[in-house]
C-alpha positions in Angstrom: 121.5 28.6 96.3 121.5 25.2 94.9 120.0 24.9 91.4 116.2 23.0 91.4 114.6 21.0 88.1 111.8 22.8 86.8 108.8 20.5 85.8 107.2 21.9 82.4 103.8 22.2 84.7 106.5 24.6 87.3 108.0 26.4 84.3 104.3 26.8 82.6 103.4 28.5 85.9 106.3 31.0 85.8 105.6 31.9 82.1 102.0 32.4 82.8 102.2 34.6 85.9 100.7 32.4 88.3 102.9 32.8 90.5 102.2 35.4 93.0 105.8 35.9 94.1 108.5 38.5 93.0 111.3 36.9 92.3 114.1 36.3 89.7 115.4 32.9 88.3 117.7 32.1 85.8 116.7 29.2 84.0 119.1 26.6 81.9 117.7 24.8 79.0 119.3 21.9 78.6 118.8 18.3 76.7 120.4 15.1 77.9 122.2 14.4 74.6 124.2 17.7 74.8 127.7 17.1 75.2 128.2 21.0 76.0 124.9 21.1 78.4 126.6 18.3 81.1 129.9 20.5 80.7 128.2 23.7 81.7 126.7 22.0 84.5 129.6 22.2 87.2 129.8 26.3 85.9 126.4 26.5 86.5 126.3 25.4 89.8 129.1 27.5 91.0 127.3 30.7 89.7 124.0 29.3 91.4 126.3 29.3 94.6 127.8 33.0 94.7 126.7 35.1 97.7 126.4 37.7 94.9 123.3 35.7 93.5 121.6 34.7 96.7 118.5 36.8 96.0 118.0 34.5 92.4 116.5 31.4 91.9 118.0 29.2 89.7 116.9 26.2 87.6 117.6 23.8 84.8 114.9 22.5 82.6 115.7 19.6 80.3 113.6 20.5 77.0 112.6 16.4 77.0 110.4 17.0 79.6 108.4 20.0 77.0 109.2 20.3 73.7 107.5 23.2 72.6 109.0 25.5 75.2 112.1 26.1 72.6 109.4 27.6 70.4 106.9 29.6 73.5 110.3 31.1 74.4 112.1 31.4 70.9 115.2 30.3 70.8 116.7 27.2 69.4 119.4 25.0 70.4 120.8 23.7 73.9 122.7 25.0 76.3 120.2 28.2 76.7 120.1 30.6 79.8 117.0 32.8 80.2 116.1 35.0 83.3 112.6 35.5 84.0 111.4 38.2 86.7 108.1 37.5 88.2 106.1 39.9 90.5 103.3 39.9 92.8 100.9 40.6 90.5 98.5 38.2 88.1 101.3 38.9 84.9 103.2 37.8 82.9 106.7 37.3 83.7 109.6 39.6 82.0 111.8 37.1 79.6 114.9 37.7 78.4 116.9 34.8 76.9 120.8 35.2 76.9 122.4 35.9 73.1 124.2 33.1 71.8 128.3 34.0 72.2 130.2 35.6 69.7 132.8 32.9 70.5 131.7 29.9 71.9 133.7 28.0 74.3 134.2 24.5 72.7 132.7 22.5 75.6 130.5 24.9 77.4 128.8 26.6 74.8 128.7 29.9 77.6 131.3 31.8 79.6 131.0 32.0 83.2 132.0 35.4 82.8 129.1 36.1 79.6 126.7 34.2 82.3 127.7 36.6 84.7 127.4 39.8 82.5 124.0 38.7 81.3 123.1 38.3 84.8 124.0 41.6 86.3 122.9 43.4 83.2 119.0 41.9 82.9 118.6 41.7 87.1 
C-alpha cells in the first residue's frame, strides 16, 4: 500500500476517534529540514509496500503542517513512527509511538528491521 499525507485536520480526526473505521496506520513524523527524514523516505515506502503489511495504512505527516502534534502525542524530534489502531466505535484511538534506537543509523535515524519489529509487536 502506497503511503498517503495526512492533513493535521485527517490526523486530528484519527486522534480523536472520529473515525468510525477499524483500522491500523503507521504514521511518520517528519519535517522538511531533516536530513535523516528524506533518507528514511525510500525505507519507508518499501515497508508500506510488503504484502505482509497490506492490512495497514500508512502515512507521513510533516510536523509544519501542525506544530503542536509533537506535544498532543509526546515525543520530540523528527524522524518519529507511531501506530495508531482505531475501531468502530466513537474512541479514542490506541497510540503507541516507536522508542527512539539504541543505535541510530547515521542517515536514517530508524532501522527497517526496528520498523519492522515495532510493527509486528504493537499490531
Amino acid at each position: 500500500m502506497a503511503v498517503n499525507r495526512l492533513s493535521e485536520r485527517a490526523l486530528k480526526k484519527i486522534m480523536s476517534g472520529e473515525t468510525k473505521v477499524p483500522a491500523t496506520c503507521i504514521i511518520k513524523f517528519y519535517s522538511n529540514t531533516c536530513p535523516m527524514c528524506h533518507n528514511l523516505k525510500e525505507y519507508y515506502d518499501d515497508i508500506s509496500e510488503d504484502k505482509k503489511y497490506s492490512d495497514l495504512y500508512f502515512f507521513a505527516f510533516n510536523l509544519e503542517d501542525g506544530h503542536k502534534i509533537e506535544k498532543l502525542l509526546n515525543f520530540q524530534g523528527t524522524p518519529t513512527i507511531a501506530l495508531m489502531r482505531t475501531t468502530s466505535t466513537p474512541q479514542k484511538p490506541k497510540i503507541r509511538i516507536m522508542r527512539d534506537p539504541e543505535e541510530p543509523n547515521d542517515k536514517t535515524w530508524y532501522r527497517t528491521k526496528d520498523i519492522r519489529n515495532f510493527i509486528d509487536k504493537e499490531r
